[in-house]
C-alpha positions as CSV (number, residue, x, y, z in Angstrom):
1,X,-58.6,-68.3,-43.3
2,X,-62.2,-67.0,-42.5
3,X,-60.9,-67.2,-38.7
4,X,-57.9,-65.7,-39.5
5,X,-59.8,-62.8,-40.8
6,X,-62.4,-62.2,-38.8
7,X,-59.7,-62.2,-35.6
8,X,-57.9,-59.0,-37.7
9,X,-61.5,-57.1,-38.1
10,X,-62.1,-57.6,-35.0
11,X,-58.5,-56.0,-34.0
12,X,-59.1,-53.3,-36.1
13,X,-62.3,-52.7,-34.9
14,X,-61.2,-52.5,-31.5
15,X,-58.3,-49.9,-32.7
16,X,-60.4,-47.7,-34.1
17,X,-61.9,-47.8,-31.2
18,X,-59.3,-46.7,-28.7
19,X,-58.1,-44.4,-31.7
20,X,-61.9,-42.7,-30.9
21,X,-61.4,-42.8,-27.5
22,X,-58.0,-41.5,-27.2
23,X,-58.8,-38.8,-29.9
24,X,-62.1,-37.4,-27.8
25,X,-60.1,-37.6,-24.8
26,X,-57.3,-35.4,-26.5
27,X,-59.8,-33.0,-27.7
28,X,-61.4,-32.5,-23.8
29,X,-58.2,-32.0,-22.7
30,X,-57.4,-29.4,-25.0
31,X,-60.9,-28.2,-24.7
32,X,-60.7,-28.3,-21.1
33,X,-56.8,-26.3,-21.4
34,X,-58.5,-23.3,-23.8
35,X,-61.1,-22.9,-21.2
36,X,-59.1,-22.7,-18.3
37,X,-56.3,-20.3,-19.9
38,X,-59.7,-18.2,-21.0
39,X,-60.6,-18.3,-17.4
40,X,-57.3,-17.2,-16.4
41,X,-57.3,-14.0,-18.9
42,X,-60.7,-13.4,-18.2
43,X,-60.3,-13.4,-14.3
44,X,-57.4,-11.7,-14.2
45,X,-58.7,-8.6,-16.5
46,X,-61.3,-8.3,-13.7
47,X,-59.0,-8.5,-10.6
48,X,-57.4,-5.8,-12.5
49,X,-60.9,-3.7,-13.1
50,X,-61.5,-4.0,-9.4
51,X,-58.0,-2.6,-8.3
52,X,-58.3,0.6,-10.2
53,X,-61.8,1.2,-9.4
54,X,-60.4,1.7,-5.2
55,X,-60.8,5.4,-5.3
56,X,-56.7,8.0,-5.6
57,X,-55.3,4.0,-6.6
58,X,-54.5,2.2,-9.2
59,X,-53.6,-1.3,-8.9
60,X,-52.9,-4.0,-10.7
61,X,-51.7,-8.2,-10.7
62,X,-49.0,-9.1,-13.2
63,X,-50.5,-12.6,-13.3
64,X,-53.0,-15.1,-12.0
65,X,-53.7,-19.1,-11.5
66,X,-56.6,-20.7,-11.3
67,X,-56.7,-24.4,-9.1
68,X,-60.2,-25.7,-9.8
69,X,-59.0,-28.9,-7.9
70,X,-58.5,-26.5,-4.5
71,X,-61.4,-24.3,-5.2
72,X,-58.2,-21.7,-5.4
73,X,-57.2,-18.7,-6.9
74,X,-53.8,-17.3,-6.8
75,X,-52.5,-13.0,-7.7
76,X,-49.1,-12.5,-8.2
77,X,-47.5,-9.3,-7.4
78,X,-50.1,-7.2,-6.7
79,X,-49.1,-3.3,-6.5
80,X,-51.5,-0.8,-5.8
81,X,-50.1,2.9,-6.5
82,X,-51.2,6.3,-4.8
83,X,-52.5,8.4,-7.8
84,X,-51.3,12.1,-8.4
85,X,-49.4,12.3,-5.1
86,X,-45.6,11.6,-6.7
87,X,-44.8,9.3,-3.8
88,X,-42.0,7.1,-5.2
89,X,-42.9,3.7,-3.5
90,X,-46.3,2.2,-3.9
91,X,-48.9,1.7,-1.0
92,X,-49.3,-1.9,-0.7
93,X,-47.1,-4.7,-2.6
94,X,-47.3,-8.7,-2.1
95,X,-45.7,-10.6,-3.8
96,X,-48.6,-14.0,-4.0
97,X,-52.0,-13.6,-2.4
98,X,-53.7,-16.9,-2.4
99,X,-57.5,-17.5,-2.1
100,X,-58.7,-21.1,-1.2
101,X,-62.1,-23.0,-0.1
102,X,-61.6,-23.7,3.7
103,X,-62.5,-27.4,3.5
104,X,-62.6,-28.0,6.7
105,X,-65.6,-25.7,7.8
106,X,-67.9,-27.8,5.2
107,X,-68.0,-30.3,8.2
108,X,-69.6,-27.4,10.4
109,X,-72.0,-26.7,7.7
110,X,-70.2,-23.4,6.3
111,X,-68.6,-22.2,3.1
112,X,-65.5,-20.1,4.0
113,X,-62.5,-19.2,2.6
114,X,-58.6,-18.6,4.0
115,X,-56.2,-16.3,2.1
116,X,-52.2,-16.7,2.6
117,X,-50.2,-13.3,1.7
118,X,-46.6,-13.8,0.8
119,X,-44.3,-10.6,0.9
120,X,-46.7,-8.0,1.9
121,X,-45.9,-4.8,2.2
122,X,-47.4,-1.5,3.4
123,X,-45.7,1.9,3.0
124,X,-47.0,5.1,4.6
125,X,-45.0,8.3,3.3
126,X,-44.8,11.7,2.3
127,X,-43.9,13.2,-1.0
128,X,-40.3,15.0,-2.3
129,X,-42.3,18.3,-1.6
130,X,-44.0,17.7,1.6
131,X,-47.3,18.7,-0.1
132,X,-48.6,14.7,-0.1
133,X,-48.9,11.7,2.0
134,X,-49.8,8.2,2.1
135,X,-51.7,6.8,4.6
136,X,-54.9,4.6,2.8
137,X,-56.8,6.7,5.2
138,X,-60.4,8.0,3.2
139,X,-60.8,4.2,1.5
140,X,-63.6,2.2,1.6
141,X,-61.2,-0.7,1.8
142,X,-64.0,-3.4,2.1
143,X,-65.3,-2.9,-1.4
144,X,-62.4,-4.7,-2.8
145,X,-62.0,-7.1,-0.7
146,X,-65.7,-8.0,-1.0
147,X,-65.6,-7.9,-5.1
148,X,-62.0,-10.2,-4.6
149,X,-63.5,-12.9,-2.5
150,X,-67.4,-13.1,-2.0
151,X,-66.9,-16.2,0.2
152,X,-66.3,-15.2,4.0
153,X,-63.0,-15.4,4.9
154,X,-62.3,-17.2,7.8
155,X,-58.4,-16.9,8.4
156,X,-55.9,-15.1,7.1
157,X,-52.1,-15.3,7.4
158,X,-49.0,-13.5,6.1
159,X,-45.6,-14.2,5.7
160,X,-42.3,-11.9,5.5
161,X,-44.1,-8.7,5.8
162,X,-42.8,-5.5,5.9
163,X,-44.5,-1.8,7.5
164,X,-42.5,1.4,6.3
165,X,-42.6,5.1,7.1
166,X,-40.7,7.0,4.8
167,X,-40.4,11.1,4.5
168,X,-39.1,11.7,1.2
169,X,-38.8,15.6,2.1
170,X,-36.8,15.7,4.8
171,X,-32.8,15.7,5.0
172,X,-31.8,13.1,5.8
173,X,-34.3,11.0,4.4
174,X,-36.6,9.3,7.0
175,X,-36.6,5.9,6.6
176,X,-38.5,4.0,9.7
177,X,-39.9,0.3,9.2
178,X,-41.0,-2.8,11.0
179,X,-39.5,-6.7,8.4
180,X,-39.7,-10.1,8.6
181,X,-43.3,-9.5,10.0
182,X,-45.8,-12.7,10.4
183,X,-49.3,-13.5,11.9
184,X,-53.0,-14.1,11.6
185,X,-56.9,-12.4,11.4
186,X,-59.3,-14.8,12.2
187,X,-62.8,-14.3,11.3
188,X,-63.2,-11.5,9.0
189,X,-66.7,-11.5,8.6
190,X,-68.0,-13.0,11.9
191,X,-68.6,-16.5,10.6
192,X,-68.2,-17.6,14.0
193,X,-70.2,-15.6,16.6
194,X,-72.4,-13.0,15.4
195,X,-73.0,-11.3,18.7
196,X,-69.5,-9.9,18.9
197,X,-69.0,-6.0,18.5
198,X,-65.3,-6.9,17.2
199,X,-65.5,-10.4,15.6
200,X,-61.8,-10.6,13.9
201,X,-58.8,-11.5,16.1
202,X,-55.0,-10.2,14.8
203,X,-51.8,-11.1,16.2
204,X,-48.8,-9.8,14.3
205,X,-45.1,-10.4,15.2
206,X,-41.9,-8.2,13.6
207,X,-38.4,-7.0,14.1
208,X,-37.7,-3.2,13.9
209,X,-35.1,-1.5,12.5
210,X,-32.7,-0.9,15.3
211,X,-32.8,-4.7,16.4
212,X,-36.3,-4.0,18.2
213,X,-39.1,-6.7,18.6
214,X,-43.1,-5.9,17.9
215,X,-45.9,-7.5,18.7
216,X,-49.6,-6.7,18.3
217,X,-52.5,-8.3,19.1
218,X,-55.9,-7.1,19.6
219,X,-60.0,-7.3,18.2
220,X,-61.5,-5.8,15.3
221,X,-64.2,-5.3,12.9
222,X,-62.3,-4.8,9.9
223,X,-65.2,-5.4,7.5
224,X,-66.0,-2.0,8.2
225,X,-65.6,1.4,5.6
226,X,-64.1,2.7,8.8
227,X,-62.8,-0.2,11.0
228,X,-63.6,-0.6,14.9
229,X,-60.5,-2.3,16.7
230,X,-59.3,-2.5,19.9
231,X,-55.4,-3.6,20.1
232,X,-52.5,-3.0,22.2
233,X,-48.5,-3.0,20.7
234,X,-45.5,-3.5,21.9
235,X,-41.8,-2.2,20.3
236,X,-39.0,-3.3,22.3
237,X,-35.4,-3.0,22.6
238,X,-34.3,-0.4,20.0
239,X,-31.0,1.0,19.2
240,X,-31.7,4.6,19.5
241,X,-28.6,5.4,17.0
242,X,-30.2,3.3,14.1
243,X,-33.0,6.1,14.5
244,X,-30.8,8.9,13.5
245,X,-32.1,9.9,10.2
246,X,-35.5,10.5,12.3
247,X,-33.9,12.4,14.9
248,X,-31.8,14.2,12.8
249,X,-34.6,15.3,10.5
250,X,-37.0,16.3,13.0
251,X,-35.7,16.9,16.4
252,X,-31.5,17.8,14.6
253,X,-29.6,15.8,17.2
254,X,-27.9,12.7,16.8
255,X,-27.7,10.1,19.4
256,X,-25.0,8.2,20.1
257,X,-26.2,5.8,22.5
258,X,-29.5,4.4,24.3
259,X,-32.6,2.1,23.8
260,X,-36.0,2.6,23.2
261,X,-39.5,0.7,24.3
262,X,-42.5,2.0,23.0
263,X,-46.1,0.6,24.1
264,X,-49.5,1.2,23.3
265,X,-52.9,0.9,23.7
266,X,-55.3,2.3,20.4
267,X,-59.5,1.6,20.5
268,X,-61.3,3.0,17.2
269,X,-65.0,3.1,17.2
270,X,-67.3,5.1,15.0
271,X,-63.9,6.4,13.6
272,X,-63.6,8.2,16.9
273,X,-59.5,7.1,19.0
274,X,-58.7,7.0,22.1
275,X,-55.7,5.7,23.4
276,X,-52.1,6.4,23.8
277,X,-48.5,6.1,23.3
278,X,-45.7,5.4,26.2
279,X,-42.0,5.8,24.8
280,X,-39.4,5.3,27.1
281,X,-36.0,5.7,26.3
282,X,-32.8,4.2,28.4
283,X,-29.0,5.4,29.0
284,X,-29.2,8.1,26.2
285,X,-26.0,9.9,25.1
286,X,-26.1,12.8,22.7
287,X,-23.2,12.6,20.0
288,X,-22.2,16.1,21.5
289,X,-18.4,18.4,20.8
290,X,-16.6,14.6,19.7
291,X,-19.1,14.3,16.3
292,X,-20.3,18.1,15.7
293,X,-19.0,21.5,14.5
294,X,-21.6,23.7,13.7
295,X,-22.0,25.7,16.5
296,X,-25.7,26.4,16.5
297,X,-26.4,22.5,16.1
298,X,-23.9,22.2,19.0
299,X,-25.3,24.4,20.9
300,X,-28.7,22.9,20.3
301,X,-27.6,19.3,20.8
302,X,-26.1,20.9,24.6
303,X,-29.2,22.3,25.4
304,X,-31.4,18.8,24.5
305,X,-28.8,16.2,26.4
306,X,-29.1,18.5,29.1
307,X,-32.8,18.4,29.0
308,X,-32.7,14.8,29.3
309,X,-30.6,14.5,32.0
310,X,-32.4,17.1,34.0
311,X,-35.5,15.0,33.5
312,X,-34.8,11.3,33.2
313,X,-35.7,9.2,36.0
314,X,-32.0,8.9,37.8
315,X,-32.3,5.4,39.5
316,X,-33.0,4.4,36.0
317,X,-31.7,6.4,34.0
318,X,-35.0,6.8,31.7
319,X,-36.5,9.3,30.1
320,X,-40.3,8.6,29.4
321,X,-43.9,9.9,29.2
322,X,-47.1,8.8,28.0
323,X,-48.7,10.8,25.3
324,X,-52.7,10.6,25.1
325,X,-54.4,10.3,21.8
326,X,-57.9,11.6,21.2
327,X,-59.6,12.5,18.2
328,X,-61.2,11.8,14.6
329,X,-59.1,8.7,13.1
330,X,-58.5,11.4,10.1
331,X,-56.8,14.0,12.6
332,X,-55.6,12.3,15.8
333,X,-54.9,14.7,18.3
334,X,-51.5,14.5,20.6
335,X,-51.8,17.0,24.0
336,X,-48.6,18.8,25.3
337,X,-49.4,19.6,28.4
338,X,-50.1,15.7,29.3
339,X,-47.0,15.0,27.7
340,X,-45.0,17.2,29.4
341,X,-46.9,16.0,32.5
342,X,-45.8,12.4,32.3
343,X,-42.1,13.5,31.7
344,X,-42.1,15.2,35.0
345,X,-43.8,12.6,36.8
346,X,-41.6,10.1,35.4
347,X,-38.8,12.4,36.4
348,X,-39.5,12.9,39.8
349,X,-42.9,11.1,41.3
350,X,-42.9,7.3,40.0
351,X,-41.1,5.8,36.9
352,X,-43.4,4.8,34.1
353,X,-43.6,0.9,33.9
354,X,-42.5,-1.1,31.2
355,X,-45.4,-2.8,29.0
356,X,-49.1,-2.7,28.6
357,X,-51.3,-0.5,31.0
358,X,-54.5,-1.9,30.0
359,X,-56.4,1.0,31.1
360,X,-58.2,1.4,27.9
361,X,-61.3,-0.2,27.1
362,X,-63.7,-1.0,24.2
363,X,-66.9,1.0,25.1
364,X,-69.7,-2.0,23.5
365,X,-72.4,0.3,23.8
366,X,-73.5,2.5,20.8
367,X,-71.8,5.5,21.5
């Protein structure tokens, strides 16, 4: 009997026991929940505060999850909203923006970070009135970033992307945009090789509207209050028609048929461009007597097609010109007389090339 009982005490000793054990372990795991919910409120108030303090915005994050395990943070549809300018769509949107530890450089003796962007999207425009536009220019941009993510950032990608242009004043309603856009900057903050002028590499891909194909790729310091880049673009194989509604607003013709290529070089330094932009268009056909009857838009739209035909490039049947850029990065300055220059020459001396001329460079020196 003394046996018997001395086997149940220890039993219940051993019970109570576990019953401790299991109990503290309960408690840290809730302790351990409370804490990282507090984390979450508390980090995502102050995500918040740093959004609105970006000077003409206001931003905000709807919600936000902390991955201790990952050394991760993820924001969830971020919006940040041009103040008093009554533009109807916001400035930049993305729908997850996740910040991790870059594990992988710990081997090379570096603490770095990589950020994944899901759904971004960037839209330039102008107001109902005309009196207001969105362009993000005047932004000390690196301020949040910094405040967002102390760590360098060594690599960051994005996913179905989308660049707008939209003139809310204009009738019809211009509506241009690059979707479905994807790529990579490398190096934000020159973790690799402090010696270079434009440490951060960017390759982006898209399709336009109008079926075209974009690519650009190029060099920059984008840690900068005013960036330094150096990158060359490519738009190819545009409808022209799908571009009506920015035809039609500022140029009032409609075109029935044709393609468009655009390329470009751009080099920013000091805030200072230089650069330009080489459209050429292919077989273009004004819609003409079938489509229009008022007469003075007729007669315009007679005067323009033949304008093209006069001056397209009759072997291939292209119209084209290369239009310089020069100028503060505020007011970029287009020249006519250059413009008109490289329609005539395309016309009549040699037919521009298609693609990149690579004529402009990326002067290293400090001016």
């Amino acid at each position: 009997m003394a046996a018997t009982a001395s086997v149940h005490r220890a039993k219940n000793a051993s019970a109570r026991r576990w019953g401790v054990f299991l109990a503290s372990l309960l408690v840290v795991a809730a302790a351990l929940t409370g804490a990282r919910l507090y984390l979450n409120v508390w980090a995502l108030d102050y995500v918040n505060r740093v959004l609105n303090r970006i000077e003409g915005y206001r931003g905000s994050v709807e919600a936000l999850d902390i991955d201790l395990y990952r050394g991760a943070y993820r924001m969830h549809n971020l919006r940040l909203v041009k103040e008093h300018g009554n533009i109807p769509v916001p400035f930049i949107a993305i729908d997850m923006v996740d910040f991790s530890i870059q594990w992988g450089a710990l081997l090379h003796g570096r603490i770095v970070s990589e950020a994944a962007l899901a759904g971004p999207r960037v839209n330039f425009a102008v107001n109902r009135s005309g009196t207001s536009e969105q362009t993000g220019l005047g932004v000390d941009w690196t301020r949040p970033i910094q405040d967002l993510m102390p760590i360098d950032i060594n690599v960051v990608t994005f996913t179905g992307g989308t660049l707008t242009y939209q003139d809310f004043s204009t009738e019809p309603r211009v509506n241009i945009y690059m979707h479905r856009m994807s790529g990579e900057i490398r190096n934000l903050r020159n973790v690799v090789d402090g010696a270079q002028p434009l440490p951060s590499q960017l390759v982006a891909r898209g399709d336009s509207i109008g079926g075209g194909a974009m690519e650009i790729k190029g060099s920059m310091n984008i840690l900068r209050p005013i960036p330094d880049m150096d990158l060359e673009a490519r738009l190819e194989h545009v409808s022209l028609p799908e571009l009506s509604n920015y035809t039609e607003a500022y140029a009032a013709i409609d075109i029935e048929r044709g393609r468009l290529d655009v390329y470009s070089e751009i080099v920013v330094k000091n805030g200072q461009v230089s650069g330009y932009v080489k459209p050429l268009a292919r077989e273009i056909a004004i819609l003409g007597t079938k489509h229009e009857t008022n007469p003075l838009k007729l007669a315009w739209e007679a005067v323009v097609a033949t304008l093209v035909e006069i001056f397209s490039n009759q072997p291939r049947d292209q119209f084209a010109t290369r239009i310089p850029l020069r100028g503060d990065l505020n007011n970029i300055e287009t020249s006519t007389w250059p413009a008109l220059g490289g329609i005539i020459r395309n016309a009549f001396f040699e037919a521009f090339r298609h693609g990149i001329d690579r004529d402009v460079q990326f002067n290293t020196g400090e001016n």
